[in-house]
VMD Tcl script that draws the C-alpha trace (Angstrom):
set ca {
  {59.58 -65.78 -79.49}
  {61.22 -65.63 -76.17}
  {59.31 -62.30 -75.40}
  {56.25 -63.88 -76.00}
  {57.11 -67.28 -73.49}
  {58.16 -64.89 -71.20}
  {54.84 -62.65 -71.08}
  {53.17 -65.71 -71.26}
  {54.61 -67.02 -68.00}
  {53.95 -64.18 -65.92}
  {50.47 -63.72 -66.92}
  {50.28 -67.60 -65.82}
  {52.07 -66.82 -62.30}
  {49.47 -63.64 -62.02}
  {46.51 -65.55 -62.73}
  {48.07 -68.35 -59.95}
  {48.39 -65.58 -56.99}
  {45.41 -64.13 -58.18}
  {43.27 -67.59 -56.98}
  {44.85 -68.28 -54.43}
  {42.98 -67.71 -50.93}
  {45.59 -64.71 -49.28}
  {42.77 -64.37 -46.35}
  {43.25 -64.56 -42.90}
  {41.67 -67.22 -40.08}
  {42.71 -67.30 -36.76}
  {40.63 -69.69 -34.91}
  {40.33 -69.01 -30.11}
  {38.76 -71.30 -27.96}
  {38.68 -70.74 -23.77}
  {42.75 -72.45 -23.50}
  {43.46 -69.09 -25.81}
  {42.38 -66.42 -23.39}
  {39.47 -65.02 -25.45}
  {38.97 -61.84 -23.54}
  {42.23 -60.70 -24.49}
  {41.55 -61.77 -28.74}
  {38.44 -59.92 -27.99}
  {39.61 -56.87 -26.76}
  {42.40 -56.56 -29.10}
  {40.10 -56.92 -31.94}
  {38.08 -54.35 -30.74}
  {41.02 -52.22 -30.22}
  {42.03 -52.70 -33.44}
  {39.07 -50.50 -34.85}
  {39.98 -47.29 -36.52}
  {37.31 -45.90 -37.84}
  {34.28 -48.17 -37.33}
  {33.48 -51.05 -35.57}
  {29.59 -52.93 -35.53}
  {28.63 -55.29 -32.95}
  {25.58 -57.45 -33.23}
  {25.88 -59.92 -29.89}
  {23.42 -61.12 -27.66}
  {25.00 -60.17 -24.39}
  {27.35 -56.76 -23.87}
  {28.29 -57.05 -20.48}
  {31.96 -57.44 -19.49}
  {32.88 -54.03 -17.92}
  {36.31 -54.28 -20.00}
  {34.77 -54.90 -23.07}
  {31.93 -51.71 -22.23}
  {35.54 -49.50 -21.30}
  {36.68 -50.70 -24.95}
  {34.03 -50.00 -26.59}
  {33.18 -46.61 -24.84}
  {36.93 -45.81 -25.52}
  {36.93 -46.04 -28.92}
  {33.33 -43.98 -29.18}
  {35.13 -40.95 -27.07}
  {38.07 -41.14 -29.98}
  {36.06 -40.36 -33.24}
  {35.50 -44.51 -34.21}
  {31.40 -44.51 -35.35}
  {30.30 -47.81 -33.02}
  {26.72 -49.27 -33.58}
  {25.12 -52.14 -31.29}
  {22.44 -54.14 -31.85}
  {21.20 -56.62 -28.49}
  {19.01 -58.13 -27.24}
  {16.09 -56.60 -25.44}
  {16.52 -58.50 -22.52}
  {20.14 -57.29 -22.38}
  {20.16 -53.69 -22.49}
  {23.42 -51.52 -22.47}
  {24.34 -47.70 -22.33}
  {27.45 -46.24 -23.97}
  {27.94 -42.65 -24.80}
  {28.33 -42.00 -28.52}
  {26.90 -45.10 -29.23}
  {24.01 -46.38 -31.90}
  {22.38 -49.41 -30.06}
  {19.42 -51.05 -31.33}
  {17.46 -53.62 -29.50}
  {15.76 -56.64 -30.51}
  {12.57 -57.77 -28.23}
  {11.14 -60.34 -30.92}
  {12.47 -63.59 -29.92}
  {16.26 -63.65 -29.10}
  {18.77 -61.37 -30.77}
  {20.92 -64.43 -30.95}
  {24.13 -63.74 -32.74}
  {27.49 -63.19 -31.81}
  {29.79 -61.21 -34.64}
  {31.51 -57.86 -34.99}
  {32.85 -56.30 -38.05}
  {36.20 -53.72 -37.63}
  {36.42 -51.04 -40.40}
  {34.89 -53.24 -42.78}
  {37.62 -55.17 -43.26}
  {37.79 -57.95 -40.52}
  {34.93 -60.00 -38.65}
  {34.94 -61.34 -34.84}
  {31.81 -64.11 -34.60}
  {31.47 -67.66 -33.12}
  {29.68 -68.81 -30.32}
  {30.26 -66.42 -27.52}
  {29.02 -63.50 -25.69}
  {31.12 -60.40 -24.44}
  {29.83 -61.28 -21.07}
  {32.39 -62.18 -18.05}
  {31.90 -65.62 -17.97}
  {30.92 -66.36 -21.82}
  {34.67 -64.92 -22.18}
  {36.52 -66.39 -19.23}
  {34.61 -69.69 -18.08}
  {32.48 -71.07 -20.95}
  {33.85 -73.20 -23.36}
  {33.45 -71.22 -26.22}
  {34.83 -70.45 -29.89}
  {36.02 -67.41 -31.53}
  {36.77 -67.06 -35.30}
  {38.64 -63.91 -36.80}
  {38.84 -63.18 -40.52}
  {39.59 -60.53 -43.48}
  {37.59 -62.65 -45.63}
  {35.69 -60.85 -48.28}
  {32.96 -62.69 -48.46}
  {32.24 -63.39 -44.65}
  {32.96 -60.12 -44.09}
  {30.47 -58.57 -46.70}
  {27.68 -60.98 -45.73}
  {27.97 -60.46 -41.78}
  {27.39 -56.56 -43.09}
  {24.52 -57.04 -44.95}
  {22.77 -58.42 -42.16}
  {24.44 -55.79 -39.62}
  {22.72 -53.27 -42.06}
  {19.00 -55.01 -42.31}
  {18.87 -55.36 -38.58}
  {20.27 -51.87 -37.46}
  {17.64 -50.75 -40.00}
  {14.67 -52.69 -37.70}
  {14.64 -55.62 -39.75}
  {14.74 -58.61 -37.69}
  {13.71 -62.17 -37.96}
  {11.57 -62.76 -41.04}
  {11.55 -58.98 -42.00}
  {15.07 -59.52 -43.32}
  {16.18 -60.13 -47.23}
  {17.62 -63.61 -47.65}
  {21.06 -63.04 -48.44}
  {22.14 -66.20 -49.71}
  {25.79 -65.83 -49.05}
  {28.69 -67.91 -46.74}
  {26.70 -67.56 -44.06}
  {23.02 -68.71 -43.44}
  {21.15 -66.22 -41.57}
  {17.89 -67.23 -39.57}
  {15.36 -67.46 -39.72}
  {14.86 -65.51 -42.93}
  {16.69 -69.03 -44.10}
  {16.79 -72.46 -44.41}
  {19.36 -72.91 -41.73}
  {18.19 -76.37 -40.56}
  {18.17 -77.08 -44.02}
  {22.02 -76.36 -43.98}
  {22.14 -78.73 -40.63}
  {20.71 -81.72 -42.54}
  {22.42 -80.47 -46.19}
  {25.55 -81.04 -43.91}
  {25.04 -84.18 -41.92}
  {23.79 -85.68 -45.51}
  {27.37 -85.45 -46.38}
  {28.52 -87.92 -43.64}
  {29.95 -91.43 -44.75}
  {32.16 -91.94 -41.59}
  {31.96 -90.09 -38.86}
  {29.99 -86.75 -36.93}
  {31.53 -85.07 -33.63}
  {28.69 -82.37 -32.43}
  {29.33 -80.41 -29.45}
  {26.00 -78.74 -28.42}
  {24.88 -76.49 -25.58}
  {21.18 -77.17 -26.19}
  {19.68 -79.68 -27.98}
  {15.94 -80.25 -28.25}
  {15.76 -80.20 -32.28}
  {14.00 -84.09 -32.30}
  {14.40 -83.81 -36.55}
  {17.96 -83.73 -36.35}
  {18.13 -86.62 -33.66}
  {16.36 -88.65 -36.28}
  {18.60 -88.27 -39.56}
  {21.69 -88.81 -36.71}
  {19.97 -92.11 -36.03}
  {19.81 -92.76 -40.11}
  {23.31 -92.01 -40.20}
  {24.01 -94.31 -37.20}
  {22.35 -97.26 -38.85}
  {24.18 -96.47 -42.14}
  {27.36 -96.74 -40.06}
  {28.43 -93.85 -39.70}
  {29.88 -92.75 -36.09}
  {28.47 -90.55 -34.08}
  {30.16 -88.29 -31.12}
  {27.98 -86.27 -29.36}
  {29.09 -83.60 -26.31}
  {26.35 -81.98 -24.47}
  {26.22 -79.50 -21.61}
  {25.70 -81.18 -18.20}
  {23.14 -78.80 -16.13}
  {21.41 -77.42 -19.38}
  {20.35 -81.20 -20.55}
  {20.24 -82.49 -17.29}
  {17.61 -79.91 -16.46}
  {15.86 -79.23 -19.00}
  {13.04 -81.24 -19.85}
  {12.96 -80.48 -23.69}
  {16.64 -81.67 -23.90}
  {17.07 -84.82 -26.30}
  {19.53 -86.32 -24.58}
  {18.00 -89.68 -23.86}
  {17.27 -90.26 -27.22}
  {20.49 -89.64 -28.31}
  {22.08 -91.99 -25.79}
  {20.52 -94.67 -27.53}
  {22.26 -95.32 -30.65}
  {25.30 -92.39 -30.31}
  {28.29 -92.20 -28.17}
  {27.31 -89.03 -26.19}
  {29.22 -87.83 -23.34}
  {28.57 -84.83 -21.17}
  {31.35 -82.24 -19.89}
  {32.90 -81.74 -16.63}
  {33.27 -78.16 -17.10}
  {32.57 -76.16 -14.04}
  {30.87 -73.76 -16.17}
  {28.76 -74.06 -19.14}
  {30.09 -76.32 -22.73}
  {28.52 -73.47 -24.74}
  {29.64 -74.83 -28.30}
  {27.33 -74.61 -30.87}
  {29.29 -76.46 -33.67}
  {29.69 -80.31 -35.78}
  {32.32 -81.80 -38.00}
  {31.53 -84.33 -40.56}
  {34.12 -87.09 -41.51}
  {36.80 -84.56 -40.11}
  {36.31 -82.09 -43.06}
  {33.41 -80.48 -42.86}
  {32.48 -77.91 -40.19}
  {29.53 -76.32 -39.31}
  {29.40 -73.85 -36.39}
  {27.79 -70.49 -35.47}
  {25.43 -69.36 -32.87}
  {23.10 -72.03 -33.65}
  {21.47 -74.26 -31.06}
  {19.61 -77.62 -32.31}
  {16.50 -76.58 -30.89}
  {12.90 -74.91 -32.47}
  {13.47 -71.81 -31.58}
  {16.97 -71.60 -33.16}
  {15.64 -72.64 -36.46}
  {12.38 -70.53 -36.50}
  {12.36 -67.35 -33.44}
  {16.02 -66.45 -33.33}
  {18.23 -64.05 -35.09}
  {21.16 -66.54 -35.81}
  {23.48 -67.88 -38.55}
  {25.32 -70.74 -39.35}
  {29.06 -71.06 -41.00}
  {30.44 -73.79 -43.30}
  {33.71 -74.21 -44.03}
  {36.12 -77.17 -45.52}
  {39.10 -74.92 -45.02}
  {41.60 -77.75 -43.09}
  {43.23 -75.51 -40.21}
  {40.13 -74.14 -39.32}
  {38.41 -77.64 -39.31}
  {41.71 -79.64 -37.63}
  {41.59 -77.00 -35.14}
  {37.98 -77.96 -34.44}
  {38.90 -81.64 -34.29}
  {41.91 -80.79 -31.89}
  {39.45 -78.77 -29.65}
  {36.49 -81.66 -29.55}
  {38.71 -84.27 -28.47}
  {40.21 -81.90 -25.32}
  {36.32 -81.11 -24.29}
  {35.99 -85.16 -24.67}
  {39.04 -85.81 -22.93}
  {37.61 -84.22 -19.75}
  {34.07 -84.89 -19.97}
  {31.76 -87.87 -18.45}
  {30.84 -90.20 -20.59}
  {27.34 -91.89 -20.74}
  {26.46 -95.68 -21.63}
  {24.60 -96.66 -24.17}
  {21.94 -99.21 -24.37}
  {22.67 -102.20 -26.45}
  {21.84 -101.51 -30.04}
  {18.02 -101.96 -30.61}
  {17.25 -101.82 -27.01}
  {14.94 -99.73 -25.53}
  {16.60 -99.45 -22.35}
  {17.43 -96.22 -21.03}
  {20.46 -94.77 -19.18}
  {22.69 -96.01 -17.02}
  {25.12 -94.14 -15.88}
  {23.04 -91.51 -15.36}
  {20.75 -90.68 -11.93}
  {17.42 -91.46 -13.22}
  {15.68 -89.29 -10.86}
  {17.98 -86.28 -12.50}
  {16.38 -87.20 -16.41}
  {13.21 -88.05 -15.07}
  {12.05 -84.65 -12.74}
  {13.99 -82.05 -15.00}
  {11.95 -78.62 -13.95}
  {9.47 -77.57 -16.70}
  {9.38 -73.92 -16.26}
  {11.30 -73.42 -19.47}
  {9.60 -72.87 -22.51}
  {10.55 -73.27 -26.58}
  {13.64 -75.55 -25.31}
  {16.00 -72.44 -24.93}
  {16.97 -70.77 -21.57}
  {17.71 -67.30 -22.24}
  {20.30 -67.23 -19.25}
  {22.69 -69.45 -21.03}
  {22.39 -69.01 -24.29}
}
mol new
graphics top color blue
foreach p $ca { graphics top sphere $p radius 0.5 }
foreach p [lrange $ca 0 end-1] q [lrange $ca 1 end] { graphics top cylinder $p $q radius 0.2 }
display resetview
């Protein structure tokens, strides 16, 4: 009999190791140099490497790239139309329907680079931005599906929904995934946002508020300040919002509900993000990536400015705010999204 315990407790261990989760997250923000986790990932490509990111622009990250085309690695790039780039040896396909929003790059099939930053100068070095790496399976298979629709010409609502980790727009229901999230909330939601004009999602936060729940919001000064689709008014009104000090742009694009949940991307709460933009959306529960998130909201609140809020069903309006600065925000934008700062 003991042969028969014994088989029967290794095929337990196997089928153990065999669920268990062996992949990899490493999880940058600005404080972690992201040029330099950039360029190493990039680096790391041995035989192929696919970029799908709004804005290609950092002359060290072109040199990289061009590098690896001049030794034998196949690179494709798809952009934005308003962004265009040239590099020898190099596939690049440009978007001109809407924005080309996302931000990801898969190495050799086998790793993905994506959060909420561009390989621009300053999305890189100065915006506060985040950066998730991964040899997960699944995130990496579903960032390559929709590499492969949109090298192909599919963009927008040409695309397959893929139905997969990661919600794709606007092919899908990715302010469906917002709200599916936020639904989830019995305590608490920390949102840091670079634009936010998406009035829907201002409303279920105020359902949430008078169910109770907490709600921290960080916002980018000069976009919100200027812009005069931003919601921030409303949302001073019943949630604790606070804007940064950063001398260049809060460009997070990301929530957390009740400190387990979190939702980021390249996804702005605006119209346009939901409905004109190539973008997508990630979920996870997985607690290192989400702490990390935590850790990272509390430093951006930590050195931001924050703005009073009128007493609970009051009407009033700001007050630590320059009313004159809510009040003539310029109107040349259009859709609630301004392209330069996206």
């Amino acid at each position: 009999m003991r042969p028969f315990f014994s088989f029967l407790a290794i095929l337990f261990i196997i089928l153990i190791l065999s669920s268990c989760d062996t992949s990899f997250y490493q999880v940058y923000f600005k404080e972690d140099d992201l040029k330099q986790k950039t360029l190493a990932f990039i680096q790391s490509a041995e035989d192929t490497l696919d970029i799908c990111v709004y804005n290609i622009s950092d002359p060290d990250i072109l040199r990289a790239i061009a590098s690896l085309s001049e030794n034998g690695v196949k690179v494709r790039v798809i952009t934005d139309d308003s962004n265009r780039v040239f590099i020898e040896e190099t596939g690049i396909v440009y978007d001109a329907e809407g924005l080309m929003h996302n931000k990801y790059m898969v190495a050799d099939s086998e790793k993905v680079w994506f959060g909420s930053t561009n390989l621009s100068q300053t999305s890189l070095e100065e915006h506060e931005n985040n950066v998730i790496i991964s040899d997960d399976r699944g995130l990496v298979e579903a960032f390559e599906s929709n590499f492969k629709q949109c090298y192909a010409g599919k963009f927008k609502a040409m695309r397959s929904p893929l139905e997969d980790e990661i919600c794709f727009s606007p092919e899908e229901d990715t302010f469906g995934r917002v709200i599916g999230t936020l639904s989830k909330a019995r305590k608490s939601v920390k949102i840091a946002m670079f634009a936010f004009t998406d009035k829907r999602i201002v409303n279920y936060l105020k359902v949430l508020s008078v169910h109770g729940v907490e709600i921290q919001v960080m916002l980018d000064r000069d976009w919100n300040l200027t812009n005069v689709y931003s919601s921030l008014e409303a949302l001073m009104r019943f949630t604790n919002t606070q804007l940064d000090f950063c001398d260049a742009l809060l460009h997070e694009k990301f929530l957390i509900v009740d400190d387990q949940i979190l939702l980021t991307g390249s996804y702005n709460y605006t119209l346009s993000a939901e409905s004109k933009n190539d973008e997508f959306l990630f979920e996870t529960e997985r607690k290192a990536i989400v702490e990390a998130f935590i850790d990272h909201f509390r430093n951006l609140r930590n050195g931001s400015d924050p703005v009073s809020q009128a007493p609970a069903g009051s009407s009033a309006g700001p007050e630590t705010i320059d009313r004159p600065l809510l009040s003539h925000r310029s109107s040349y934008l259009c859709g609630g999204i301004l392209r330069q700062g996206t």
